[in-house]
Structure formats: structure tokens, C-alpha cells
C-alpha positions in Angstrom: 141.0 42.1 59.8 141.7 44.9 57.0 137.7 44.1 55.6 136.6 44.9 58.9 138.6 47.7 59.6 137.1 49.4 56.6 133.5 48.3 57.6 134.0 49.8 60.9 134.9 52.7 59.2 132.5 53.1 56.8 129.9 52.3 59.6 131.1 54.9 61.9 130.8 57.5 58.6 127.5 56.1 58.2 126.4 57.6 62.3 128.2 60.6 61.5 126.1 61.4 58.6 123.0 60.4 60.0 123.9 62.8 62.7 124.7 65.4 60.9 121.3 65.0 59.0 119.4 64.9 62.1 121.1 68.1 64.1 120.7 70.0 60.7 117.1 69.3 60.7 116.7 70.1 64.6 118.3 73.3 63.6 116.3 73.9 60.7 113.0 73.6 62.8 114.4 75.7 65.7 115.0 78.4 63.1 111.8 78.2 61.9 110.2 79.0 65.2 112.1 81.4 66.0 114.4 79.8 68.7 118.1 80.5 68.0 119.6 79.2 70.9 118.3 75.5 70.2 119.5 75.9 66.7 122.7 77.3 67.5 122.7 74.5 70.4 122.0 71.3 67.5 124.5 73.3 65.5 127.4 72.8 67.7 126.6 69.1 68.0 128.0 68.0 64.8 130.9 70.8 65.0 133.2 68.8 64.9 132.5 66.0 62.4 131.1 68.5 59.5 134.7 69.0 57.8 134.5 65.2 56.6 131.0 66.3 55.3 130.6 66.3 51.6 129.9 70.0 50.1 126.0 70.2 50.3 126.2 69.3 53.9 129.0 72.0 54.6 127.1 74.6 52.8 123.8 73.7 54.0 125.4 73.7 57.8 127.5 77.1 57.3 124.4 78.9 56.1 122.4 77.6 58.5 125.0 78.8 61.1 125.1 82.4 59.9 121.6 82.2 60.1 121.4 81.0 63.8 124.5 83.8 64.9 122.6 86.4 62.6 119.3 85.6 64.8 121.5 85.8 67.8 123.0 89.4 67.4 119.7 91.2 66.3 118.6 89.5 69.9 121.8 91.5 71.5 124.7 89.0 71.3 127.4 91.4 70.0 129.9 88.4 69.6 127.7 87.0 67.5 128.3 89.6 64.6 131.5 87.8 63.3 130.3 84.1 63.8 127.4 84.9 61.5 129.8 86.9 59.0 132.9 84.2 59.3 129.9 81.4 58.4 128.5 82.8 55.4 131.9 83.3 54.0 132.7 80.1 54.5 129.7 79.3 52.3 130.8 80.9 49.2 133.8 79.8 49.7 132.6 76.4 49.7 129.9 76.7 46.8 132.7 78.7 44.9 135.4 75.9 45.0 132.4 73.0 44.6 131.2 74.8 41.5 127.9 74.7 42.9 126.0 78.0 44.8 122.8 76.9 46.2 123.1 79.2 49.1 125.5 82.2 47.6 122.7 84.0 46.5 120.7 84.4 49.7 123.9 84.3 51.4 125.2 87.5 50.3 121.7 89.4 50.6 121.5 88.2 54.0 125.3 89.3 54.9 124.3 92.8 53.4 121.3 92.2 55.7 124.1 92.1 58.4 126.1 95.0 57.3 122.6 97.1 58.2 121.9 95.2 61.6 125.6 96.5 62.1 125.7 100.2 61.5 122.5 100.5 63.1 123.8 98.4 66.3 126.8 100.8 65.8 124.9 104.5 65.9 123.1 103.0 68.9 127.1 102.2 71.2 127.7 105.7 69.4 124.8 107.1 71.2 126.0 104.9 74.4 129.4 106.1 74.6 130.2 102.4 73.8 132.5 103.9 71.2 135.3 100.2 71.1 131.9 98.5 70.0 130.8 101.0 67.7 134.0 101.0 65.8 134.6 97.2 65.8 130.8 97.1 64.2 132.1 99.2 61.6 134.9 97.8 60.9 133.7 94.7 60.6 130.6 96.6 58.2 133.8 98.0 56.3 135.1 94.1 55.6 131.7 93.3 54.5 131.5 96.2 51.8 135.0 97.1 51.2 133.0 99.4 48.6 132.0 101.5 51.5 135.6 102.5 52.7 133.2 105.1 54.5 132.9 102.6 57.3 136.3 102.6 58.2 136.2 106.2 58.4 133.9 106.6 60.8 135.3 103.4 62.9 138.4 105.4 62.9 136.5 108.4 64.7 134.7 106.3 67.2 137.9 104.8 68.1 139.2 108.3 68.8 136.3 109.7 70.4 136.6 107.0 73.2 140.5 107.5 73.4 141.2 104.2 71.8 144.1 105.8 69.9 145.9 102.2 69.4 142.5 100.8 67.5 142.1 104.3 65.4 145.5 104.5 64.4 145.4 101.3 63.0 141.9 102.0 61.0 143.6 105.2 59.9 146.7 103.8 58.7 144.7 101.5 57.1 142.4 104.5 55.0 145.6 105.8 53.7 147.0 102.5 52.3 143.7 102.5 50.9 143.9 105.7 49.2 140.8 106.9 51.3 140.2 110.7 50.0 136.4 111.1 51.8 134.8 114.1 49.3 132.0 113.3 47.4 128.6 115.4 46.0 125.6 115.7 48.9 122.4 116.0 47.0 119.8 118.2 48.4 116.5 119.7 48.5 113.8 122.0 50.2 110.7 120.2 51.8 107.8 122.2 50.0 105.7 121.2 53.1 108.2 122.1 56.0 111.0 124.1 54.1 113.6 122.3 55.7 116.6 121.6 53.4 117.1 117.7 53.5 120.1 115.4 52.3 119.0 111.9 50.4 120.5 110.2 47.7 120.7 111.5 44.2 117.7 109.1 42.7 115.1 109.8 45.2 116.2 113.6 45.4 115.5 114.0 41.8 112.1 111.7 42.1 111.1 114.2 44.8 111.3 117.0 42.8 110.0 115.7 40.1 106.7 114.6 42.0 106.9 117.9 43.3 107.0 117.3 47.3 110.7 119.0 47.2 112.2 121.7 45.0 115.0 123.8 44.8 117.6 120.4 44.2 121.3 121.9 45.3 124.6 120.1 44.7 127.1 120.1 47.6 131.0 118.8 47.3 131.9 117.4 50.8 135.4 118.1 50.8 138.6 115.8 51.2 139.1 114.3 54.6 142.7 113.2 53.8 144.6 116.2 56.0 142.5 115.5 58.7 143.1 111.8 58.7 146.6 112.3 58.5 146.4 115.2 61.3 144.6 113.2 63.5 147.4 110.6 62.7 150.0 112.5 63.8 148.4 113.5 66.5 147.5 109.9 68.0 151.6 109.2 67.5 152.0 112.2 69.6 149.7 110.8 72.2 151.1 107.3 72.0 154.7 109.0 72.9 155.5 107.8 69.4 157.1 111.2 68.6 159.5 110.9 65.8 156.2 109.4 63.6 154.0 112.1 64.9 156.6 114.8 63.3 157.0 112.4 60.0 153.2 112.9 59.9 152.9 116.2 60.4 155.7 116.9 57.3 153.5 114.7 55.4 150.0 116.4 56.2 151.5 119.8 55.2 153.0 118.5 52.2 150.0 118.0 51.0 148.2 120.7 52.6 150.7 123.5 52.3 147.5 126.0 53.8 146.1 124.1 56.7 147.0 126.7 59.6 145.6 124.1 62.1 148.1 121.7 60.9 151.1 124.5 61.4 149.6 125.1 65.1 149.3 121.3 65.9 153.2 120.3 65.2 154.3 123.9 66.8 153.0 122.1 70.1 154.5 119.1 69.2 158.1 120.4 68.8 156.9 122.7 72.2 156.2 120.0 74.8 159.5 118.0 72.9 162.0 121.6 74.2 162.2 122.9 71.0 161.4 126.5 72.0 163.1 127.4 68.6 161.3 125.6 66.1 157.7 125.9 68.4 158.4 130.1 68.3 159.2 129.8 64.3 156.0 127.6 63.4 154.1 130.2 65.5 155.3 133.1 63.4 154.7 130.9 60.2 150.9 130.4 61.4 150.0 133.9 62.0 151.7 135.4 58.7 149.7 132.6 56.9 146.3 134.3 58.1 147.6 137.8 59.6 143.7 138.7 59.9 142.0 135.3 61.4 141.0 136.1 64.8 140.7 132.6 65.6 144.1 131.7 65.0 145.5 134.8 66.6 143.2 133.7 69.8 144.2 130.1 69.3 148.2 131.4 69.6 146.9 132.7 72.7 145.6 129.9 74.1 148.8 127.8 73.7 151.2 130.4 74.6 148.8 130.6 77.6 148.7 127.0 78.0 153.0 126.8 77.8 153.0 129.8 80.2 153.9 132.6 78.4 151.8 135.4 79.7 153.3 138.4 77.8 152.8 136.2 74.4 149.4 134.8 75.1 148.3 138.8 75.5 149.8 140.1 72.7 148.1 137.6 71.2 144.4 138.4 72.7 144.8 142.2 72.2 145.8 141.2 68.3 142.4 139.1 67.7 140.2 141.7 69.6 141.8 144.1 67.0 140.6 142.7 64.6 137.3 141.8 66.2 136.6 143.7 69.1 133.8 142.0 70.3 135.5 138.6 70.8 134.4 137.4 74.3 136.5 134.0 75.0 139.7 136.8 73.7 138.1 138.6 76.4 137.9 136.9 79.1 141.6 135.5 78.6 142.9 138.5 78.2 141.5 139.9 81.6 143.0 136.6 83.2 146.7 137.1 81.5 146.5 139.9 84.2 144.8 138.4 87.4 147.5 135.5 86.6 150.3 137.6 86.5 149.2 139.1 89.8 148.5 136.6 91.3 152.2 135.3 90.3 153.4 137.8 92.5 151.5 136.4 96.1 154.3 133.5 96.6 156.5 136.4 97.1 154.6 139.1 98.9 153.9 136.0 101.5 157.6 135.3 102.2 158.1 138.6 103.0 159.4 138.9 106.4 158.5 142.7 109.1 161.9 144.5 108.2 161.3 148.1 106.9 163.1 146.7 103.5 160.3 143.7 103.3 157.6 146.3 104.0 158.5 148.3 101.6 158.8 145.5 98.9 155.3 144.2 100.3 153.7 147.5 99.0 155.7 147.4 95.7 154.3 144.3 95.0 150.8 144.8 96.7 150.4 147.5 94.4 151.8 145.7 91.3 149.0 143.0 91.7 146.3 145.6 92.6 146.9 147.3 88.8 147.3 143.8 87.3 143.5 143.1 88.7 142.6 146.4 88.2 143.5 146.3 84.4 142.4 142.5 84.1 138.6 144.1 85.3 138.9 147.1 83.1 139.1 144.4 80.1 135.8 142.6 81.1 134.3 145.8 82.4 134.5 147.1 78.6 133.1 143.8 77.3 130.1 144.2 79.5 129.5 147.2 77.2 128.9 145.0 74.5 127.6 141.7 76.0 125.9 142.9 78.8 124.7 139.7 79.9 127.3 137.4 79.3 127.3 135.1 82.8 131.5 134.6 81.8 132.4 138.3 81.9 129.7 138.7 84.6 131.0 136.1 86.8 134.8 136.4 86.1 134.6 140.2 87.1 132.5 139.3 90.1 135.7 137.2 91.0 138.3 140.1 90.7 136.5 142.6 92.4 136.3 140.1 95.5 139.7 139.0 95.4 140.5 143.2 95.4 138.6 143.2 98.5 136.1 146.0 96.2 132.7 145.1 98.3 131.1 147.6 96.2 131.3 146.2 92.8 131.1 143.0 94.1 127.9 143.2 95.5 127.2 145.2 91.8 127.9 142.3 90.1 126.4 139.6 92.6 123.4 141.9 91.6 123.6 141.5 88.1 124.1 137.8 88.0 120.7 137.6 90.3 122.6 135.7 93.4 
């Protein structure tokens, strides 16, 4: 019984092998012709038998299998990115432990192959506002080449830009552990035929000018994206709710980048929506004695004070920045709206007002308290006209005012202006 137990066994080894041979061949002709479905179809039939395979056979059938998934994804099969990449893995792997590498060689040329079918598949979801995609193609480009810790950057900013904030943080968290710092040198040079200044790598930039065809070679440092990776980080925790990390991040962005105003501006609204007037009103102060004559940051105090609903700080704000650049538009326009706002804060009341002689009476007060507010908030864009005369913002905006006043004349003036 035992002798033909074992010749069962053997026999039944025997058919595997045979078809094993036989579906690796099928596969090898489908490939041949171009058909990756039939190969990845023969493929699958000896799936489940080929980890008794000696291996040759395993090799042979994982590279052929990357091959098949490779031929799959360039035909649109997304999924089929990381079957190809998890079977030519599993070759080296094999050839590696076997002492034997038949098929490392072409193996890692054609998974480098795949790391440029990637990015390119990833610019393209990019380009789709398939931003997940993009950033799993890059991640998975970023495995590929750890060398390129580039990849992961950038899968980390497709991941925000489609509000996956779970997927970026991780990708993020992942470029510090990493020690991701992001400067480099971006060589340059001037077409001689076009005189457009072009980026390229170092060895064909110097070629080119050498030959002649480019000139004028220039140098550029890119400069260090680590506070902005940790800034984005904190903000992401703030997003997720995950507020006691998003302040841990913050104190460890500014650590490190003691003059990044942005940074200063970012955790002041943190520590704003969390109640903490105190520390959101201190941060604000820090910002704007960092950079007393940035008109930016002076308008983007503004904005948030604005934002937060606090009228008499957002335009003390505006009137700083267009002190120190009076022809600041946006600082402008919000300026002239701190004061149609405020007015029109005061409606509610003037509407509850009841016909008593007292009531009247306040009903004028306030009437006339919201006429100067409008009045004042048209005076503002009425003096940017007389720099930007054909700004549709100011033009429209001041169009608006004069019809809430009820000032036909100016209305129709501006209605004029903006050709309705």
C-alpha cells in the first residue's frame, strides 16, 4: 500500500509539472502576440500548484506574471500596477535565495520600466483630478526607487490636493522618519534658438552648451521643503480634529523654522477656532513684529481677524498694508467691506424697531450710522478707482453700495463703466 501511495504521489507531481510546463508555454505565446489576457488567463491556471515548483519554474512563472500585469496596466488596468511589481519581486527574491538570477537582470530593468509607466499614469489622474490614484501610483513609484524619496513627496501633495488628508498624513509622516529635506541644485540654460530659460539635468545641460544650442548655464538651489511638510502636517491634524498633534507640530515646525511668519499665522488660528482668544491675539502680535513692513502679512491678519469677526481688527489691519502699499486692491476692497459689513450689522435692529417717537428716533440714529458706514466703505474703492481704473472688483463692489444706498446716480455711473 505505502509503494503505491508514493507512486500515486509522484504520478500526480508528474501532471502538475506537465501542467505547469504547458500553461507557461500558452502564456509565453500569448505574450508574444500581444494578448495579455490569455496569458494572464494560462497564468492563473497553475496558481495554485507553482509553490511545489522547483526554482526555475517559480522564476520563470513570476517573471512571466509581471510581464502579463505589466502588459495589463499600460492597457489601463490600474490594479494591475502592484500585481506586476509584487511578481517581479518575488523573482529576485527567488533567484537571490536559489543562488541563481536568470531573470534579475531584465527583471529590475523592466520594474524601472514600471516606475515610468507609473509616474506618467500618475501626471495623467493629476491632470484628471483622480488625485487617490495619482498618489497611490507614486507611492507605489517611491517603493520601487526608495532612491527617489521625491515620489513620496509629491504622493503626499496629491493626497492633499484631493482632501485625502488620512492618506497624506501618512506619506508625510513617513518623509520625516525618512529624513526627507527636498532642496537640491536645478540646472539651467537659455535656448539660443527660442531664448526660453529651460530646466534639464546637469549632463545634458552642460552637453548643450557645449554644442552650443543653449548658453548662459545657471545654478539654482531649490530650497528645503521640510517646514512645509511639517506645516502641512500640522495642519492635516487640525483638519482631522486631531488637535493636541496639530499644536505638537506646529511647536516643532517653528523650532526649526524660528522665521516662517506663515507658520506663526497658521497655529494663531489653530489656538483661535480652539477659544484661546489669548494666545490667537499674542501669536498675532508676534507675526506682525516679525515683518512690521510685509503688506501681505498685515493683509493676511486682516483676512482672519475678518474671517473670526473682528471688524475693528481686520481694518486696522487693511489701512496698515495700504500704508505701506497704497495701491493694494484685495486690502482695498476688504477694507471698503469692513464698513458695508458693519452697516449692515446694524439692519437687524433698525427692523425691530417698532412707530413710537423713541423707535423713530433710534431708526434715524441708526439709518444714518449705516448710510456713513456705506458712504465711507465707497469712498475707499472710489479712491482705488483712481489708481485701477478698470479693476471689475472695485467696479462692481462700488456699483453694489451705491444701489444698496438707494444713489441711482452713481449707480447707473458705474453700471456704465462696467458696460452692463
Amino acid at each position: 500500500m505505502k509503494t503505491k501511495f508514493f507512486l500515486l504521489a509522484a504520478l500526480s507531481f508528474t501532471m502538475a509539472g506537465l501542467a505547469q510546463k504547458t500553461e507557461i508555454k500558452t502564456a509565453v505565446k500569448a505574450l508574444k502576440g500581444g494578448d495579455a489576457m490569455a496569458a494572464k488567463t494560462a497564468l492563473e491556471g497553475v496558481s495554485g500548484t507553482i509553490s511545489g515548483a522547483d526554482a526555475k519554474v517559480q522564476s520563470h512563472y513570476y517573471f512571466l506574471r509581471g510581464k502579463t500585469y505589466a502588459e495589463l496596466a499600460k492597457k489601463g488596468d490600474d490594479t494591475a500596477f502592484n500585481e506586476s511589481v509584487s511578481s517581479f519581486r518575488k523573482v529576485v527574491d527567488i533567484e537571490e535565495k536559489s543562488g541563481k538570477s536568470k531573470y534579475t537582470d531584465e527583471t529590475k530593468q523592466r520594474m524601472a520600466a514600471i516606475t515610468v509607466d507609473l509616474v506618467n499614469s500618475a501626471v495623467e489622474d493629476n491632470a484628471n483630478e483622480k488625485f487617490k490614484e495619482a498618489a497611490e501610483k507614486l507611492y507605489l513609484s517611491y517603493k520601487l526607487t526608495p532612491q527617489d524619496t521625491t515620489y513620496l513627496y509629491y504622493a503626499a501633495s496629491s493626497a492633499v490636493n484631493g482632501a485625502h488628508y488620512e492618506q497624506a498624513l501618512t506619506y508625510y509622516n513617513e518623509l520625516q522618519e525618512i529624513g526627507y529635506d527636498g532642496s537640491g541644485i536645478i540646472y539651467k540654460a537659455t535656448n539660443v534658438e527660442t531664448g526660453e530659460v529651460e530646466e534639464m539635468d546637469k549632463v545634458q545641460r552642460d552637453l548643450m552648451v557645449k554644442s552650443g544650442t543653449y548658453k548662459d548655464p545657471l545654478d539654482e538651489k531649490s530650497p528645503s521643503k521640510t517646514a512645509e511638510i511639517v506645516k502641512n502636517t500640522a495642519l492635516i491634524y487640525g483638519q482631522l480634529g486631531q488637535d493636541d498633534k496639530a499644536i505638537e507640530a506646529y511647536k516643532k515646525a517653528r523650532a526649526g523654522n524660528p522665521d516662517d511668519v506663515d507658520l506663526v499665522l497658521q497655529e494663531a488660528n489653530l489656538h483661535y477656532k480652539l477659544g484661546d482668544k489669548g494666545k490667537f491675539k499674542t501669536l498675532m502680535a508676534e507675526a506682525a513684529a516679525m515683518a512690521p513692513e510685509n503688506a501681505d502679512l498685515h493683509y493676511n491678519i486682516g483676512v482672519i481677524n475678518m474671517e473670526q469677526g473682528n471688524i475693528a481688527e481686520a481694518r486696522a489691519s487693511y489701512l496698515k498694508a495700504l500704508e505701506i502699499n497704497p495701491g493694494y486692491t484685495n486690502a482695498q476692497l476688504n477694507l471698503s467691506t469692513t464698513y458695508v459689513n458693519e452697516g449692515n450689522g446694524l439692519i437687524d435692529e433698525m427692523n425691530s424697531l417698532g412707530n413710537s417717537k423713541k423707535d423713530v428716533a433710534r431708526y434715524d440714529e441708526l439709518k444714518k450710522q449705516k448710510d456713513d458706514l456705506f458712504v465711507q466703505g465707497a469712498t475707499v474703492l472710489e479712491e482705488a478707482l483712481k489708481m485701477n481704473p478698470d479693476n471689475q472688483g472695485v467696479l462692481t463692489q462700488l456699483k453694489n453700495i451705491y444701489g444698496a444706498m438707494g444713489d441711482n446716480e452713481n449707480f447707473m455711473r458705474l453700471k456704465k463703466l462696467l458696460g452692463e
